[in-house]
C-alpha positions in Angstrom: 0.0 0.0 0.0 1.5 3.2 -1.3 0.4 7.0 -0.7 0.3 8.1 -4.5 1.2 12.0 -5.3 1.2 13.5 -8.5 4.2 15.7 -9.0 6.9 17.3 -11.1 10.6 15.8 -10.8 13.8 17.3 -11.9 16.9 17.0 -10.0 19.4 19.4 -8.6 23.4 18.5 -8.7 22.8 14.3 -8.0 19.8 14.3 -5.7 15.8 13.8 -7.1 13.3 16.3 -6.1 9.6 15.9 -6.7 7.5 19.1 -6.6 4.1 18.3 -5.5 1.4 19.3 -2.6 -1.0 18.5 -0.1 -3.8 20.0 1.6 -2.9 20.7 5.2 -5.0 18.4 7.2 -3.1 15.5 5.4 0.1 17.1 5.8 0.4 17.4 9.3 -0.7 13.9 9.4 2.7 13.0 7.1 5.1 14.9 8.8 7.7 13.4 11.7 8.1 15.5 14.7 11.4 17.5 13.8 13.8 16.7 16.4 15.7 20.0 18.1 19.6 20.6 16.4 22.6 18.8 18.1 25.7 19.0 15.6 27.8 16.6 18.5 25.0 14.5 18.6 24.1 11.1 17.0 21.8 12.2 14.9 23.1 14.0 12.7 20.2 16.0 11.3 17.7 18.4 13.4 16.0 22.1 13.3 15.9 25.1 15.2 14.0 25.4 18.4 10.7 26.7 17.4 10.0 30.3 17.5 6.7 30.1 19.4 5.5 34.1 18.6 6.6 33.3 15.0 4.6 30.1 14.6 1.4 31.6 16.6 1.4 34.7 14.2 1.4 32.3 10.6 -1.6 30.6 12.7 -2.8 33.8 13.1 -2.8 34.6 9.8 -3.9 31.3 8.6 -7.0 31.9 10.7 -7.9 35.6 9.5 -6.6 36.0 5.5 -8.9 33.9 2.9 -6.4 34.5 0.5 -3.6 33.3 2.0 -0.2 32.2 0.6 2.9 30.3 1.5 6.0 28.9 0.2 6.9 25.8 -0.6 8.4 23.5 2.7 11.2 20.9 2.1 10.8 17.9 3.3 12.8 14.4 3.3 12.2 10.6 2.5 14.3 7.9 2.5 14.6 6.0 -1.0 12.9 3.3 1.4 10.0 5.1 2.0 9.7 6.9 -1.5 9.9 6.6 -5.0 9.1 8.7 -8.0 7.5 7.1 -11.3 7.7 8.9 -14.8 5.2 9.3 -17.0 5.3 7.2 -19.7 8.0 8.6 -22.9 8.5 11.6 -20.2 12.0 10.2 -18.9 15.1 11.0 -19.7 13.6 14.9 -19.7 15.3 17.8 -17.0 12.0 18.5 -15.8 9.7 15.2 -15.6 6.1 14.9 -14.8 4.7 11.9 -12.6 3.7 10.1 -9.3 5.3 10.2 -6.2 4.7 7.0 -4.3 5.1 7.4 -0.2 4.8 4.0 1.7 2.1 3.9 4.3 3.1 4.3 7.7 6.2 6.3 6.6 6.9 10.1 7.4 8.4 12.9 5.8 11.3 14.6 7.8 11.3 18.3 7.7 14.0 20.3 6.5 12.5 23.7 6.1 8.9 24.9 7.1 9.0 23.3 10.5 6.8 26.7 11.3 4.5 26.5 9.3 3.4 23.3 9.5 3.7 23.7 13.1 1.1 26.6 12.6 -1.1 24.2 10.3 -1.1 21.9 13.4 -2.4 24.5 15.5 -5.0 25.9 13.4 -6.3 22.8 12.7 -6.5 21.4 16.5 -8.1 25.3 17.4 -11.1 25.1 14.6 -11.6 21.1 14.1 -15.1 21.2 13.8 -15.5 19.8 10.1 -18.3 22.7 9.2 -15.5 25.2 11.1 -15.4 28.4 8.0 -11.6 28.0 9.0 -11.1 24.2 8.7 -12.9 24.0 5.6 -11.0 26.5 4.2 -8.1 24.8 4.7 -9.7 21.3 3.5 -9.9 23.2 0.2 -6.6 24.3 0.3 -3.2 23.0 -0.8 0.2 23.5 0.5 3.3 23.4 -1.7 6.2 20.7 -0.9 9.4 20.1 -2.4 10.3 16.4 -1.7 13.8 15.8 -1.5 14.4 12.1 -2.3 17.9 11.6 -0.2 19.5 8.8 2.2 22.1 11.0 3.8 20.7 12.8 6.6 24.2 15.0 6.8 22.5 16.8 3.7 19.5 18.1 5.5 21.3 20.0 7.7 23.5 21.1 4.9 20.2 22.3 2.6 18.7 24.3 5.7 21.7 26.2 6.1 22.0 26.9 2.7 17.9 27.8 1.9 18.4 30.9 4.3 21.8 31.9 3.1 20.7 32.0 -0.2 16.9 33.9 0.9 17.2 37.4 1.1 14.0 39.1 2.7 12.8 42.2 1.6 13.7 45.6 3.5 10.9 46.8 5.4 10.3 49.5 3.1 9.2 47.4 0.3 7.8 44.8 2.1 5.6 47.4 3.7 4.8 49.4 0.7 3.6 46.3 -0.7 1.4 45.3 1.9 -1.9 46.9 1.6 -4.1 44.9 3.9 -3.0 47.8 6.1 -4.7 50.8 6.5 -1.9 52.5 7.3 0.1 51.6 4.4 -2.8 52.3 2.5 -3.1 55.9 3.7 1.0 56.5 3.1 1.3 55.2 -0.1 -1.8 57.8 -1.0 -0.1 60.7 0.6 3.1 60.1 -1.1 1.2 60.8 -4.0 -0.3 64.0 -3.4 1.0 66.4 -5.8 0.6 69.2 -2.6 3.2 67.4 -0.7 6.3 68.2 -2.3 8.4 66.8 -0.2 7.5 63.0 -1.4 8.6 65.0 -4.6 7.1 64.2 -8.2 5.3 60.6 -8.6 7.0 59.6 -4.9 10.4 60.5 -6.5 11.8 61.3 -3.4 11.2 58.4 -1.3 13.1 55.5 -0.8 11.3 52.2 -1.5 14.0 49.8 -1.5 15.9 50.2 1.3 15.5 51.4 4.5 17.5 54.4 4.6 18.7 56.2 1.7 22.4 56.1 0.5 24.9 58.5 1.5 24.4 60.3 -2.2 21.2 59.7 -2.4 18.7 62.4 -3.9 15.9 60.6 -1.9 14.7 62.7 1.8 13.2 59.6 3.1 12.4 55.7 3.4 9.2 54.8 3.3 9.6 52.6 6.6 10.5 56.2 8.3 7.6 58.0 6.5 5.2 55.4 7.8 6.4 54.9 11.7 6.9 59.2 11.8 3.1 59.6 10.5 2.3 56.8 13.0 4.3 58.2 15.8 2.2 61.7 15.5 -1.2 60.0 15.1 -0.6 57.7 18.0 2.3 58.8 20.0 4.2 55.9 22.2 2.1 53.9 24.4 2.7 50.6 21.7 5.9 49.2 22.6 5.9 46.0 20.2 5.6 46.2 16.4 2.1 44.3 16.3 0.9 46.5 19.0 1.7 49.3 16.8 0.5 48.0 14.1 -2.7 47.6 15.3 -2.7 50.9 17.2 -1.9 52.4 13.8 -4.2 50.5 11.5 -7.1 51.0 14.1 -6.7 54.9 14.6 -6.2 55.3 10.5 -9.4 52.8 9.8 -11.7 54.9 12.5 -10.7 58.8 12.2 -9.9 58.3 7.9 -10.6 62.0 7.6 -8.9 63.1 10.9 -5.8 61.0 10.1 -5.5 62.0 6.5 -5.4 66.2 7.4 -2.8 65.9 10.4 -0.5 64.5 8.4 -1.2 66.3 5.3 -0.8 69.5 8.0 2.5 67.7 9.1 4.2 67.0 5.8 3.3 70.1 4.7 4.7 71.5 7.4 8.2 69.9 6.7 8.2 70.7 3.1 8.8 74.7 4.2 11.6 74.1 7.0 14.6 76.0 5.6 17.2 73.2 5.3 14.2 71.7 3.5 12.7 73.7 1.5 16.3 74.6 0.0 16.4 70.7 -1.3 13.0 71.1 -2.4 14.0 74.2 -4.2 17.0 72.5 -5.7 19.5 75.4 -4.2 21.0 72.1 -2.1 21.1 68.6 -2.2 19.6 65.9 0.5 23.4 64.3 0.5 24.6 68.0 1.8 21.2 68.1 4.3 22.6 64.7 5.7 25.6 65.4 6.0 24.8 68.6 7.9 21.8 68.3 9.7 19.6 65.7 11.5 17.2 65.7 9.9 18.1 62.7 8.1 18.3 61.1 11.4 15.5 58.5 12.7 15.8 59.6 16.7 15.4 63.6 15.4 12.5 62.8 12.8 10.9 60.5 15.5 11.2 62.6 18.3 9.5 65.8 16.2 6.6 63.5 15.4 6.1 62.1 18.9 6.4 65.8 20.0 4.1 67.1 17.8 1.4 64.2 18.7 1.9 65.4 22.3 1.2 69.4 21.8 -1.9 68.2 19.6 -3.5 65.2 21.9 -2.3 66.8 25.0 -2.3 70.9 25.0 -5.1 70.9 22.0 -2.2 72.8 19.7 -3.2 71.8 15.4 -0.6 70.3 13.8 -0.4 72.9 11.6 0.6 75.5 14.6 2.9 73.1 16.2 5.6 72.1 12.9 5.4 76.0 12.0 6.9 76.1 15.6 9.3 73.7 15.3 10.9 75.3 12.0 12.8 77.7 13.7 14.0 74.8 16.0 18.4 74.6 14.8 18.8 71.1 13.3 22.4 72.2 12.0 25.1 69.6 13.4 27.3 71.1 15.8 30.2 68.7 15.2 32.3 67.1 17.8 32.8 69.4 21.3 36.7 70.8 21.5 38.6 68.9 23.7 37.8 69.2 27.7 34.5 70.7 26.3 30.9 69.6 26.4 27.9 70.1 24.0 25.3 72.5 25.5 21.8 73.0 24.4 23.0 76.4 22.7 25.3 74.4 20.1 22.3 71.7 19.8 18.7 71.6 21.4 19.2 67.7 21.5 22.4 68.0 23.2 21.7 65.5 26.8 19.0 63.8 25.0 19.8 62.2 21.4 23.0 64.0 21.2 26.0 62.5 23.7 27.2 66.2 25.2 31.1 64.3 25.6 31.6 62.7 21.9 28.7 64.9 19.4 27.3 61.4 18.7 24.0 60.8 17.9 21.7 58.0 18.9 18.7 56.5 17.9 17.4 54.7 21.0 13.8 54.9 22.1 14.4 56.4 25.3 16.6 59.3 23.8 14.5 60.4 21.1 11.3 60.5 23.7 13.5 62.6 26.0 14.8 64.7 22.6 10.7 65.5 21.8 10.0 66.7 25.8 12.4 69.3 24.4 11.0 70.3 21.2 7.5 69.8 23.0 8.7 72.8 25.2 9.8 74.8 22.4 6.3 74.3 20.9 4.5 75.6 23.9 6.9 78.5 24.2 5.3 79.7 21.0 1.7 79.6 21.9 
């Protein structure tokens, strides 16, 4: 008694693998428990402790996205257990079409996707009523496998390592730029748009999708990661200390108050686009490589700490947006350069001197707690001018 799959077999360097897939239920039923990684060990083949957050939030999004996608797991049999069968005048070809035979009673090892077939496993034993939206979903559902046909168990090990070294995941910027289930994502993506806000520049032309911060030459102001987390940092301040907490926070705040969302930070980018050291980039009397190199405002703690700051004078002392970045432009963002020796930075050489700026060394950091303490400074400086 065989398990028969149909499937698609080529081969990379010596070893047969057979493309093929399963719908989850089955799956989870096929699939050895993965034993933890011991390289001085007898057994010479294992995976990473699981990542419990990391398998709970695939669940999670097993459970709440309909249209749901993921990539292919590897998984192992011994030429034992498994065998692959041609089509008939098909062999011989790189790429061959056929049936994958799996002896009953025999399991798959995993080599990568120990997560989310983990996740699977949860989802399933969390919604296993058979009329369950959830578990029926999932009964209709397939999940991509590349079975690698293999007797040395040294190789599995050897395949994992080189799967991630081989993966590069997408900066934050474009993964976020791409993900529009979020509202707002949704909302930034719109407002780097808007022929109004020059800053973004023409058709988003001055944002940096790519990577995370732009280049040293760069003609870009911003990435888009920083555009998103200052707007979300001014709509709703600090109190979200992890990134799905802020998320949420975010995406709830932009989904409720559209309207109210949309004109603060249309009032806030605005507001940037007419700072001096700005507005001269904008004007093209100065380039952004000569506005990092010579102010912070390049600088995630500064940028942060001025949208925290002005979430604060709005939320808390009822000042518009509008009033409180007009405020802030006279604020002196010029780098100050390192103190002369047996000297210290003082607040007249830098308002962030104490707070994002080390007073000893000119440094500046980007930690959480000094950019909150950097925008109880500028908050000051906004309520001077009311």
């Amino acid at each position: 008694m065989e398990l028969q799959l149909p499937g698609i077999a080529y081969k990379q360097g010596a070893r047969l693998m057979v493309t093929t897939a399963m719908d989850p239920v089955a799956l989870v039923k096929t699939v050895a428990q993965p034993d933890p990684w011991n390289p001085v060990g007898s057994q010479p083949h294992g995976n990473r402790p699981q990542d419990k957050a990391h398998r709970k939030g695939i669940a999670e999004y097993l459970e709440d996205e309909e249209q749901f996608v993921l990539g292919a797991v590897v998984l192992y049999a011994k030429s034992t257990e498994a065998r692959f069968e041609p089509e008939s005048g098909k062999e011989g070809r790189a790429v061959v079409p056929g049936t994958l035979y799996l002896n009953y009673g025999a399991q798959f090892d995993v080599g990568d996707g120990q997560h989310r077939i983990g996740a699977y496993s949860d989802v399933i034993q969390a919604h296993s009523e058979d009329e369950d939206p959830v578990m029926k979903r999932l009964r209709s559902s397939g999940q991509p496998l590349v079975v690698v046909i293999d007797d040395d168990p040294l190789h599995r090990a050897q395949d994992f390592t080189d799967l991630q070294r081989n993966a590069k995941p997408p900066s934050a910027s474009i993964g976020l730029s791409m993900d529009r289930r979020q509202p707002i994502n949704r909302l930034m993506i719109k407002l780097v748009q808007e022929p109004e806000l020059a800053i973004f520049g023409r058709g988003a032309d001055r944002v940096e999708f790519f990577k995370d911060s732009p280049g040293k030459l760069s003609a870009k102001l911003f990435s888009f990661k920083t555009i998103r987390y200052l707007s979300g940092t001014a709509l709703i301040g600090v109190s979200q200390r992890t990134t799905k907490g802020w998320d949420k926070a975010a995406n709830d705040y932009v989904e409720t108050y559209a309207d109210e969302a949309q004109t603060k930070l249309t009032d806030l980018w605005r507001g940037f686009a007419t700072w001096p050291d700005i507005a001269r980039v904008l004007a093209g009397k100065r380039t952004a490589a000569d506005m990092r190199d010579k102010t912070y405002l390049a600088s995630s703690g500064v940028l942060y700490a001025i949208a925290y700051a002005v979430h604060m004078a709005s939320t808390e002392h009822k000042i518009p947006v509008r009033d409180a970045m007009k405020r802030l432009s006279d604020v002196t963002y010029t780098r100050p350069g390192p103190p002369k020796p047996g000297e210290l930075l003082t607040p007249k050489d830098t308002p962030f001197a104490g707070s994002l700026v080390d007073p000893e060394s000119g440094k500046i950091g980007s930690g959480r707690p000094s950019w909150e303490a950097a925008a109880e400074v500028l908050l000051q400086h906004i309520k001077a001018g009311s």
